[in-house]
C-alpha positions as CSV (number, residue, x, y, z in Angstrom):
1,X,0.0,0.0,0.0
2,X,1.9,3.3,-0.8
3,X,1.0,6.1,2.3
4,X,2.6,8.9,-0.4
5,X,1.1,12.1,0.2
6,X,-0.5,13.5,-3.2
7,X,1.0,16.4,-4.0
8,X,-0.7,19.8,-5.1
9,X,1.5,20.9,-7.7
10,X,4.6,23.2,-8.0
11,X,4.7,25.6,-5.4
12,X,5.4,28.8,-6.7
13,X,8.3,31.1,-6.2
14,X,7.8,34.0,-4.1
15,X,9.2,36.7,-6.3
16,X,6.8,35.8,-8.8
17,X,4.1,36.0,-6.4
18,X,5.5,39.5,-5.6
19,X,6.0,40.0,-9.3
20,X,2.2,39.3,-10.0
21,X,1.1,41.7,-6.7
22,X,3.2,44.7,-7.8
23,X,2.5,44.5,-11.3
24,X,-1.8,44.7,-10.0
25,X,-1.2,47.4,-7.6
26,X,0.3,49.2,-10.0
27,X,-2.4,48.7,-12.6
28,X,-5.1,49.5,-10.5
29,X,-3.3,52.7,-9.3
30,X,-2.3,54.2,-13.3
31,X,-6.1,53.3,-13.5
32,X,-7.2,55.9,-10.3
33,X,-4.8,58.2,-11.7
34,X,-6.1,57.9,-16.0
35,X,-9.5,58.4,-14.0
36,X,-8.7,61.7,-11.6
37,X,-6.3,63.2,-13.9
38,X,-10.1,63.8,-15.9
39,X,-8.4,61.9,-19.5
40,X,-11.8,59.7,-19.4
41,X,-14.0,62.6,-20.1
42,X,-16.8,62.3,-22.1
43,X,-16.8,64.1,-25.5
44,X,-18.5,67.6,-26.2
45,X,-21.7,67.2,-27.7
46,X,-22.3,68.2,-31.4
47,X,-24.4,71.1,-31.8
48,X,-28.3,70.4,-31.2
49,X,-30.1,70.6,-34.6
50,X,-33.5,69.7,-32.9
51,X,-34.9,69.9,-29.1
52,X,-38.2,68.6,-28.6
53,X,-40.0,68.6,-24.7
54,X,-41.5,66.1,-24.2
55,X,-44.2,64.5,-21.3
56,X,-44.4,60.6,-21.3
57,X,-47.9,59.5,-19.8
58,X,-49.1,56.3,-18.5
59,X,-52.7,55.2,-20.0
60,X,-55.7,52.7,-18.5
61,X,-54.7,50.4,-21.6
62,X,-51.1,49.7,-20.6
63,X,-50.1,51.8,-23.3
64,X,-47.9,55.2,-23.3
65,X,-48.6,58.9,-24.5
66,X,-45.5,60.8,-26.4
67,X,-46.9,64.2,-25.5
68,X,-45.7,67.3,-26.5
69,X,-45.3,69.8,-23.8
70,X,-45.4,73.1,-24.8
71,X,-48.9,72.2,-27.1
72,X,-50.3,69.4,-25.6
73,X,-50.4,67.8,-28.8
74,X,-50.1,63.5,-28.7
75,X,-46.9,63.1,-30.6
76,X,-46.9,59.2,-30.5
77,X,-48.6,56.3,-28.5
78,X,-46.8,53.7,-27.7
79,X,-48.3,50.3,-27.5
80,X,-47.8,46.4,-27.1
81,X,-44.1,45.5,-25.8
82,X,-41.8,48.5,-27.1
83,X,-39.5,47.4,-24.8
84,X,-36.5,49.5,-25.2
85,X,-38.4,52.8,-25.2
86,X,-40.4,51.2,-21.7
87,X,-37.1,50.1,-20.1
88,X,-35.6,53.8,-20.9
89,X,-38.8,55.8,-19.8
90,X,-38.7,53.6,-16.4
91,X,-35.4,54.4,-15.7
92,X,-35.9,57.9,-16.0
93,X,-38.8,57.5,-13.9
94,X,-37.3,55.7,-11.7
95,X,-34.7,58.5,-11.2
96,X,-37.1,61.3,-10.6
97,X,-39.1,58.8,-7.7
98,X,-35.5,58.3,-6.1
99,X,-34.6,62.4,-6.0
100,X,-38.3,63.4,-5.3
101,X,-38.7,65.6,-8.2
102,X,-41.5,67.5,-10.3
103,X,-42.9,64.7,-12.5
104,X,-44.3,66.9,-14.2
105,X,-41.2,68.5,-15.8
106,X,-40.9,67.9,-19.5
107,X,-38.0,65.4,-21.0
108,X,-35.8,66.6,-23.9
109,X,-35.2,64.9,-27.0
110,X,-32.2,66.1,-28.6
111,X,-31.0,65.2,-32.2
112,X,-27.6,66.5,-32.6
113,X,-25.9,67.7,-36.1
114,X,-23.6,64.3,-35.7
115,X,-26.3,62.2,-36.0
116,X,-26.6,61.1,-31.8
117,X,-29.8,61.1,-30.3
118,X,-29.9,62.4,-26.3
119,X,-32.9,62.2,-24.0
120,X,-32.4,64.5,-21.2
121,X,-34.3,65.0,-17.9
122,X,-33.7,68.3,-16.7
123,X,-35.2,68.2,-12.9
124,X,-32.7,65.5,-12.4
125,X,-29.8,66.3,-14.6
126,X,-29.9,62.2,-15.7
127,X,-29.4,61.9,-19.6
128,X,-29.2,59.0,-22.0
129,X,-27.2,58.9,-25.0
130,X,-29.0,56.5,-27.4
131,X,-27.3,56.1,-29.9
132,X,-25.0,53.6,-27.4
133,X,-27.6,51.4,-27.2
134,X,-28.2,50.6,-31.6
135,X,-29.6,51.9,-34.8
136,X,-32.7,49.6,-34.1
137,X,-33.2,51.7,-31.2
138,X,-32.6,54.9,-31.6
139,X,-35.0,54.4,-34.5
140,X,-38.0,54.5,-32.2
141,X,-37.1,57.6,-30.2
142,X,-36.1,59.4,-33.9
143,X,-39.7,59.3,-34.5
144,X,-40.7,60.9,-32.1
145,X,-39.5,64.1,-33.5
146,X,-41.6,63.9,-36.5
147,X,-43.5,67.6,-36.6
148,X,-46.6,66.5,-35.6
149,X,-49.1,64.6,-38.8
150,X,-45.7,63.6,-40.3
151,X,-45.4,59.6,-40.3
């Protein structure tokens, strides 16, 4: 019967163990300073081209009113699933609950002249580039600043 101990494998030699350690610390500290030295900015927005205000409203049906503010006028109703605008507009919402804010304060939709598509709630400061999130859609907030009757 052999009594052998197994054996776990080759130990490893403490100055690569240091090796490995000093290289991470140091990594995670050029990280702090890339971050605090302000090089991860975000880019300066192009130029807005159009600014729409918009009021999202919640109906009996499930579904949701685009609503312009400063007319009143229904700009867009969105129905069935529409999950990305849904996920977007609770998020926002979500925000505003959180910071107790006027709900009744108008979202922006900015198209810029580079093509990027902003939505922008001003009583919380919160805004959401969508362009970062696919053509697909960004497609279905573009619409939304149709002039009203245009489809």
């Amino acid at each position: 019967m052999n009594t052998a101990q197994p054996t776990r494998g080759m130990p490893i030699p403490k100055y690569l163990a240091l090796i490995a350690v000093s290289s991470l610390a140091a990594l995670i500290l050029f990280v702090a300073d890339y971050v605090n030295t302000g090089k991860l900015t975000r880019e300066a927005d192009a130029k807005a081209v159009i600014t729409k205000q918009l009021r999202f409203e919640d109906r009996s049906d499930g579904s949701i009113a685009v609503i312009s503010a400063p007319d009143g006028q229904i700009v867009k109703v969105i129905e069935g699933e529409a999950g990305f605008v849904r996920g977007i507009l609770r998020a926002m919402a979500r925000e505003r609950r959180i910071k107790e804010v006027n709900q009744s304060v108008p979202f922006e939709l900015i198209a810029r002249a580079d093509g990027r598509l902003t939505l922008l709630d001003p009583a919380t400061g919160n805004r959401i580039d969508l362009e970062s999130f696919g053509k697909d859609n960004v497609v279905e907030f573009a619409v939304m600043l149709k002039p009203q009757g245009a489809q």
